[in-house]
N, C-alpha and C positions, 0 to 999 in steps of 0.2 A: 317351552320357550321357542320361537320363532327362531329359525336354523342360521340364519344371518344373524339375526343379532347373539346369537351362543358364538358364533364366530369372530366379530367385532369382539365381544366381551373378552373372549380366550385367547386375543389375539397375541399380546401381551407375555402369555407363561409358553405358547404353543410355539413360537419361533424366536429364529436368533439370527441377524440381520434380518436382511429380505428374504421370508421363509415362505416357499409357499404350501407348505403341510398343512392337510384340512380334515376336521373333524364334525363328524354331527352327528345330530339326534335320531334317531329314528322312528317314526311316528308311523303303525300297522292299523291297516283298518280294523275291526271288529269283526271276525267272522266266525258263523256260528258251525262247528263238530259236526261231520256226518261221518257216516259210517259208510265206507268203498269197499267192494268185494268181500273179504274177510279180514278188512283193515278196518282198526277203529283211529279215528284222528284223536290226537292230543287232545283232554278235552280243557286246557287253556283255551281261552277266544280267541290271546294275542298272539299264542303260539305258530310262528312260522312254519307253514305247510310244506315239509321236505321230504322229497322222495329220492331214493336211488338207486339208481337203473345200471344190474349187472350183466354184461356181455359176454359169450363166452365162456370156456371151460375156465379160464385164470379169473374171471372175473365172478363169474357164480363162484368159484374155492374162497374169491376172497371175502365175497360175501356170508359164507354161510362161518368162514374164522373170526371177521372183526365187526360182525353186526351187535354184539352185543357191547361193544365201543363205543359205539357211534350217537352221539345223544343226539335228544329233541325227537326220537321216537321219529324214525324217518320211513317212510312207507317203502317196502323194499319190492321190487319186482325184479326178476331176473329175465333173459332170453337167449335162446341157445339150440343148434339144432341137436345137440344132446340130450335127449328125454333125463335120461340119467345123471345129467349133471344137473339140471334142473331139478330135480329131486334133492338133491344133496345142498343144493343154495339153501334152502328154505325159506325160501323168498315168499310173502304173500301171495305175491301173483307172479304166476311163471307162464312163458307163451314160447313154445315151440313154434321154431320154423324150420320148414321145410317137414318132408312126412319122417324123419327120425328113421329111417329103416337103411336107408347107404349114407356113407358117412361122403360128406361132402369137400371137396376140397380147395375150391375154386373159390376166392370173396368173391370175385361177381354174380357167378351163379347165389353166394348166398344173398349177395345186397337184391338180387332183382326177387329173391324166395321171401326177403322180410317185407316188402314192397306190401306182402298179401297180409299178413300180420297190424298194420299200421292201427286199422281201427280197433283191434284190441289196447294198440299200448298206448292211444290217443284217451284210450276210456281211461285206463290205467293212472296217467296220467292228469285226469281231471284233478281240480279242487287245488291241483300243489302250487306254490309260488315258486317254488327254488329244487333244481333238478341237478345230481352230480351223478356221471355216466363214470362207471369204472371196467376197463378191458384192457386183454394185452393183443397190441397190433402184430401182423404179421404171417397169424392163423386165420383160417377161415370165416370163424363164423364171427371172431371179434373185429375185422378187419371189414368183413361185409356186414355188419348189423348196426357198429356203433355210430356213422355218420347218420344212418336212415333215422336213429333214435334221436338222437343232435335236433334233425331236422327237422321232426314229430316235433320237439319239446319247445323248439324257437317258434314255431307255426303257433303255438298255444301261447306264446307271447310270454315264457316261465326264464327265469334267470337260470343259465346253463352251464353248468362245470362240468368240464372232466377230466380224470386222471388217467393216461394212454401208456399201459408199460410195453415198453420198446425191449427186441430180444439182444441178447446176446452177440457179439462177432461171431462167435465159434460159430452160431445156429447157421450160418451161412450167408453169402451175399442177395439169394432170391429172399431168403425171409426177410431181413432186413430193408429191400427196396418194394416189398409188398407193406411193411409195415410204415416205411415211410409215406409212402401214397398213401396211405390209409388215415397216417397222423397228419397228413393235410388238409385230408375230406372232413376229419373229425371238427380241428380247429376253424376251418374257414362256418362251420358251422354253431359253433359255441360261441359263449362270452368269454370264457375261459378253459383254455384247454393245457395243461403241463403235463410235459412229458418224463415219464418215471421211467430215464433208462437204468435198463440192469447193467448196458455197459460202461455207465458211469462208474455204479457202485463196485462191478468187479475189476475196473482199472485203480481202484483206493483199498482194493479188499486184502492185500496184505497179508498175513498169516490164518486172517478169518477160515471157517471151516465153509463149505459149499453150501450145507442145509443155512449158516448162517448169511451169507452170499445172497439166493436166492430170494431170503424173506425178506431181503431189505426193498426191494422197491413196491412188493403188496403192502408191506407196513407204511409206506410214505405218503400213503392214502391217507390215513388218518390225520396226519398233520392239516392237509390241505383241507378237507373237510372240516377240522376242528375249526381253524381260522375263518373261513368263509360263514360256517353256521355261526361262531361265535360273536363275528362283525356283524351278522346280521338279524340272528332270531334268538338271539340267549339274554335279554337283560342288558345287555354292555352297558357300562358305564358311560365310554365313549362310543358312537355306533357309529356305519357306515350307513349313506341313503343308497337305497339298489340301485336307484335311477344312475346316482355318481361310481359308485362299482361297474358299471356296465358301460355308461362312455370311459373311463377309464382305461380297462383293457380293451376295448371292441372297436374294432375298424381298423384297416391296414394290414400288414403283413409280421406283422412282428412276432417274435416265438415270446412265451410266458415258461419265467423259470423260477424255480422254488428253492429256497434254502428255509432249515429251521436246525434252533436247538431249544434245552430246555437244561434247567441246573434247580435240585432243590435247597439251596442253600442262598444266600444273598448276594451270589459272585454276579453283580448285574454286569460289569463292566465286559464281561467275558463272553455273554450271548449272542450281540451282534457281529463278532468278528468269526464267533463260532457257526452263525449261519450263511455268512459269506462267506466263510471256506464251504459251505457242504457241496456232495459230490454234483447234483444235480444246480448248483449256481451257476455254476460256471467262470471261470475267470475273469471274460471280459463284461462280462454282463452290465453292471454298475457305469461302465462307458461309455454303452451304447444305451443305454436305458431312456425311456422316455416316460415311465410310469412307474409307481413306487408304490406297494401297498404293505405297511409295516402292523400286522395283529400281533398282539399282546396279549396274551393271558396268565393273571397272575392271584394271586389269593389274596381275600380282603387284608388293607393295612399294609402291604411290603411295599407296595410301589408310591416312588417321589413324583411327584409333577417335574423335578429337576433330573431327575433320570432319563424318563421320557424325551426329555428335552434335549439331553445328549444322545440318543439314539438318533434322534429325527434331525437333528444337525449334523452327524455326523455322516449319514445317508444322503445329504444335500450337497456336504463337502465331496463325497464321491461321484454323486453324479449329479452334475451342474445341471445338466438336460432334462432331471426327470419331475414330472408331477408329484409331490409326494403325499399321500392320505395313510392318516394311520387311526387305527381303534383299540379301544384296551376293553379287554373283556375282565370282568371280576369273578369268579367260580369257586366257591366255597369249597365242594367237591375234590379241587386240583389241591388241597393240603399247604403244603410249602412247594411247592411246582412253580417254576416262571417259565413260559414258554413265550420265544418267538418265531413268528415266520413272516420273510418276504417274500412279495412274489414282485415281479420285475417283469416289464413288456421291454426288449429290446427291440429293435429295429435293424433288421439286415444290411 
């Protein structure tokens, strides 16, 4: 069905006053499996071509813990002047920079070293539509390598995420304002860039124990990832168009922030306030917002069109200012699982 008229038609169940929450179809072209380096593509036709690109020593560890997560068979490549961590990613394709032999310390010295690397991770990179970069800013080689990849994957005209985890206070005020620069080079360079501070999660960590502490902002990768793959290459029932994802958050200066929860039981009322509290939302966030994007994923049969409906009005009541688009992904797999996540463009 013809995407304006799916929208006239749903206009109806989809809002409540003047709503401007939008939904649609997704329609992929046909393209046919090949086989990249020691990667085999999905061999679905429609199956969206995703890859993702690990930076760095935190970002190859988290690759090589939450890759088997990560659905839709995402073509993994890592990069790192660590020979050694690169091994341990198990990434299909891994491309060292720099010659690995003195350990580097400087991001600019490593951004001008990845410079030389480019037509590897340009090949790398062929065939995919949708690219999500994961690294933690601050260190060398994540802080010089992930803008240059940013900047690779835009050039190839590929829709661009990435998740940037930010250190600590304790690590210091030089890491911290090297990881800032870094997480602006990233963003200015993506479609979507969120940042996964750890000093969020450790200003709400409570009693939590350290190893617990730690893992929460590699883990928050997944959420983001779920969401986006799932708006866009899983089936959704309701889908997002890339083209409206991408003016969506892109252009301006605005930070993009994440909240999610999930509940396996039928408490739906309870999700969205659960993810507007999460650490990485932020409090003001919903006031300054100018962009709303509310995924859904839920197991066939639990979800109302009338639920939905109070989600998506009640996201409008808070921020009067913001665009809002939402999609509901169906996933057999997720059991009795309801998950949501917003992401939010605020404006400084």
């Amino acid at each position: 069905m013809d995407r304006r008229l799916f929208l006239q038609s749903f206009s109806a169940l989809a809002s409540c006053g003047v709503l401007p929450a939008q939904a649609a179809t997704l329609s992929s072209p046909t393209v046919a499996p090949e086989a990249h380096a020691n990667f085999t593509l999905p061999s679905n036709d429609a199956a969206l071509r995703v890859g993702v690109v690990a930076v760095g020593g935190a970002g190859n560890a988290l690759l090589a813990r939450y890759r088997d997560q990560l659905p839709g068979q995402p073509r993994a490549i890592a990069l790192n002047t660590d020979a050694f961590g690169l091994v341990r990613s198990g990434a299909d394709v891994t491309i060292q920079v720099g010659e690995g032999f003195t350990q580097v310390r400087d991001p600019h010295t490593v951004r001008f070293l990845s410079q030389r690397v480019r037509p590897q991770l340009a090949e790398a990179l062929s065939e995919l539509e949708l690219v999500f970069i994961i690294g933690a800013m601050g260190g060398a080689a994540g802080s010089g390598i992930a803008p240059m990849v940013a900047e690779t994957s835009r050039e190839q005209g590929l829709l661009t995420v990435a998740g940037a985890m930010l250190p600590f206070a304790l690590e210091g005020p030089r890491r911290r304002q090297i990881a800032e620069a870094a997480f602006k080079a990233l963003a200015r360079r993506t479609d979507i860039c969120v940042a996964l501070d750890n000093q969020c999660f450790a200003d709400c960590a409570g009693e939590e124990t350290l190893s617990a502490t730690l893992a929460l902002a590699p883990a928050a990768f997944l959420p983001l990832y779920q969401s986006i793959w799932g708006a866009l290459g899983s089936e959704p029932r309701i889908a997002l168009d890339p083209a409206d994802l991408r003016h969506l958050f892109s252009g301006g200066a605005g930070k993009v922030s994440m909240g999610f929860s999930s509940t396996g039981d039928q408490a739906f009322d309870e999700l969205l306030p659960r993810a507007l509290a999460h650490p990485l939302f932020g409090e003001t966030t919903l006031a300054n917002a100018t962009a709303l994007l509310l995924c859904i994923q839920a197991p066939p049969s639990a979800l109302k069109m009338t639920q939905v409906r109070k989600w998506v009005c009640a996201l409008e009541a808070k921020a009067s200012k913001a665009t809002v688009f939402w999609n509901v992904t169906v996933n057999p797999e997720n059991g009795s699982k309801t998950a949501l996540t917003v992401l939010a463009r605020a404006d400084s």
